[in-house]
C-alpha positions in Angstrom: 166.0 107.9 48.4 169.2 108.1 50.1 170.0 111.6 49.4 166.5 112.4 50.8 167.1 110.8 53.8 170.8 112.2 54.2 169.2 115.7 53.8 166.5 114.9 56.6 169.7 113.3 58.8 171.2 117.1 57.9 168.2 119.1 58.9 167.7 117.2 62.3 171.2 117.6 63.3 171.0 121.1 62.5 168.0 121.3 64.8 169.4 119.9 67.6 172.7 121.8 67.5 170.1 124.7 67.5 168.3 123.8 70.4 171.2 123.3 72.1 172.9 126.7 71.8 169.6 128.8 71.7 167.1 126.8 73.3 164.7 130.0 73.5 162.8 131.9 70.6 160.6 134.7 70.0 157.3 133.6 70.7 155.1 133.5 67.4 151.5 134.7 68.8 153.1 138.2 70.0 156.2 138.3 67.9 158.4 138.3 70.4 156.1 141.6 72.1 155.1 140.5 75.2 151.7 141.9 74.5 148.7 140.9 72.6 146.7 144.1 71.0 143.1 144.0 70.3 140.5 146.2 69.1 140.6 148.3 72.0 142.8 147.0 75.0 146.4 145.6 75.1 147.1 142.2 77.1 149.9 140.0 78.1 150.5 137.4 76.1 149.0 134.4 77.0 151.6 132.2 75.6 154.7 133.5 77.0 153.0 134.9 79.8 154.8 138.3 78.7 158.0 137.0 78.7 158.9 137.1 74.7 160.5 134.3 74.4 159.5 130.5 74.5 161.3 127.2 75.0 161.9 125.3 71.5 160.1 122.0 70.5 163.6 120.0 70.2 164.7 121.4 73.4 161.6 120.7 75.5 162.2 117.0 74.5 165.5 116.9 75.1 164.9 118.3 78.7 162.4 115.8 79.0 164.6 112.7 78.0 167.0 113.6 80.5 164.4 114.1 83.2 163.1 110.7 82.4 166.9 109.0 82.4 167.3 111.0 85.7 164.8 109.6 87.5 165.6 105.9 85.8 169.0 106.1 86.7 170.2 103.8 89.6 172.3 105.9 92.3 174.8 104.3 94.4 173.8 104.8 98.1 176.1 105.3 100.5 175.3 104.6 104.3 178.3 106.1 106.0 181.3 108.1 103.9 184.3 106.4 105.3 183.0 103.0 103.6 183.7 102.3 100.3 180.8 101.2 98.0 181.1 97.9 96.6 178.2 96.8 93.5 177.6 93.6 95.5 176.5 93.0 99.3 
């Protein structure tokens, strides 16, 4: 059980260090094309909107985690840039 769970520790890790360094792949409807061909006419993808590549799984969450402590984070305002901020009023 522990060696399962060290190997699925492993694999996620691996994934993320992925995402991190290419966060883009070939998209898997074209094959990294652009274009979709059917009987008769050729079309632009319309998953990567012809672009070939797509953003990963991991690194669409991670983007989305750091949107969401963005926009949680508390910013210290500043009224004039000569004062100094103090935490307390």
């Amino acid at each position: 059980m522990a060696l399962a769970s060290l190997v699925a520790l492993l694999a996620l890790a691996g994934y993320t260090a992925l995402c991190g360094m290419q966060p883009f792949a070939r998209c898997r409807k074209c094959s990294g094309t652009g274009v979709r061909q059917t009987r008769r006419k050729v079309t632009v993808c319309r998953r990567c909107h012809g672009r070939r590549y797509r953003l990963r799984i991991g690194r669409r969450l991670l983007n989305t985690g750091r949107d969401i402590h963005r926009a949680g984070t508390r910013h210290p305002h500043r009224h004039n840039a000569d004062e100094e901020f103090t935490p307390w009023p």
